[in-house]
C-alpha positions in Angstrom: 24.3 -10.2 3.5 25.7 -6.9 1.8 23.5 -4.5 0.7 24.4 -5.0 -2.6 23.8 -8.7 -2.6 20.6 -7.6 -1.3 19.9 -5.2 -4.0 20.6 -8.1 -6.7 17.8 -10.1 -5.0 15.8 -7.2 -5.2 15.8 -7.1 -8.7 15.4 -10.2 -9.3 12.5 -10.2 -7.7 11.6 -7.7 -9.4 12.4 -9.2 -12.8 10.3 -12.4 -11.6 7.1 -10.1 -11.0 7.2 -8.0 -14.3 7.5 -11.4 -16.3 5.1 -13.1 -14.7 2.5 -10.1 -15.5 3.4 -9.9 -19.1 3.4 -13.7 -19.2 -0.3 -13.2 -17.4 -0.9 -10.5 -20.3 0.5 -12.2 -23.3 -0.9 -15.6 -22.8 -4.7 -15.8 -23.5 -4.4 -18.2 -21.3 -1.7 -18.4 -18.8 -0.6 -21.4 -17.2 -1.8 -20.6 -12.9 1.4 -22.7 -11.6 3.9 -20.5 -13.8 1.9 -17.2 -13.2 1.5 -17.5 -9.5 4.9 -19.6 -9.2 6.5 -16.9 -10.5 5.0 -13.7 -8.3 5.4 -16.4 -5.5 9.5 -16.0 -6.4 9.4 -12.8 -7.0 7.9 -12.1 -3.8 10.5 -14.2 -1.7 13.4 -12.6 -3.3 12.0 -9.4 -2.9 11.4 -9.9 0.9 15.1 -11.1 1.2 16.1 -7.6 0.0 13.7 -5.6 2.2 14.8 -7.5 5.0 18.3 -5.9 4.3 17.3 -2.7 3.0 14.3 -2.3 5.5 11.0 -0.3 3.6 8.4 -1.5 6.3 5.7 -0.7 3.5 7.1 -2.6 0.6 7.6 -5.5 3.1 4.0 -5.4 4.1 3.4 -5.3 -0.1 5.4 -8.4 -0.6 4.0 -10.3 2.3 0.4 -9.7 0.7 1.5 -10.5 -2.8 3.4 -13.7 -1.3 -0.2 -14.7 0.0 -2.2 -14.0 -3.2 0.2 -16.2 -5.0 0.1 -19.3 -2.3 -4.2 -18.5 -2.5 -4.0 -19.4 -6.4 -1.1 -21.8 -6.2 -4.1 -23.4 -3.8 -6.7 -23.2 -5.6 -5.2 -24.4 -9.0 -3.8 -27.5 -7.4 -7.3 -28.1 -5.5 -8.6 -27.5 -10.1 -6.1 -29.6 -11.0 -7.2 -32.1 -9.0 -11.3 -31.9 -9.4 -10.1 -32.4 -12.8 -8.4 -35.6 -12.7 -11.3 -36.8 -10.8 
C-alpha cells in the first residue's frame, strides 16, 4: 500500500472518530451500536494507516481505542439482550 493510500485511510479514520463523538455529543441519547460501531471503524482504518506510516504511540492509541469500542459493542449486545428477556 502507498503511503498515500495509507494516508486516505488515515483520515478516514479519522473522520469516523470525530463523527462518532459529535454524534455521542449531539444525541441525548446515542444509539451504543452506531457510537461504538463507529470508533470501532475508525480505529481499524486508522491502524491500517499507522501500519504504513509507522507512529508506534498512535498505534498503541488505536489498539486501546479499538478495545474500548469492542468492551461497549459487548456490553450493549449483552443490554440488548437482558432486555428482550
Amino acid at each position: 500500500m502507498s503511503p498515500t493510500t495509507a494516508n486516505i485511510f488515515g483520515f478516514a479514520g479519522m473522520a469516523c472518530i470525530i463523527g462518532a463523538y459529535a454524534y455521542q455529543t449531539a444525541r441525548a441519547e446515542p444509539n451504543p451500536f452506531i457510537q461504538h460501531g463507529t470508533n470501532l471503524l475508525g480505529a481499524a482504518l486508522l491502524t491500517v494507516s499507522l501500519l504504513v506510516n509507522t507512529n508506534p504511540a498512535s498505534l498503541v492509541l488505536e489498539f486501546f481505542w479499538a478495545a474500548i469500542a469492542i468492551y461497549g459493542l459487548v456490553r450493549a449486545f449483552l443490554k440488548r439482550g437482558e432486555s428482550k428477556a
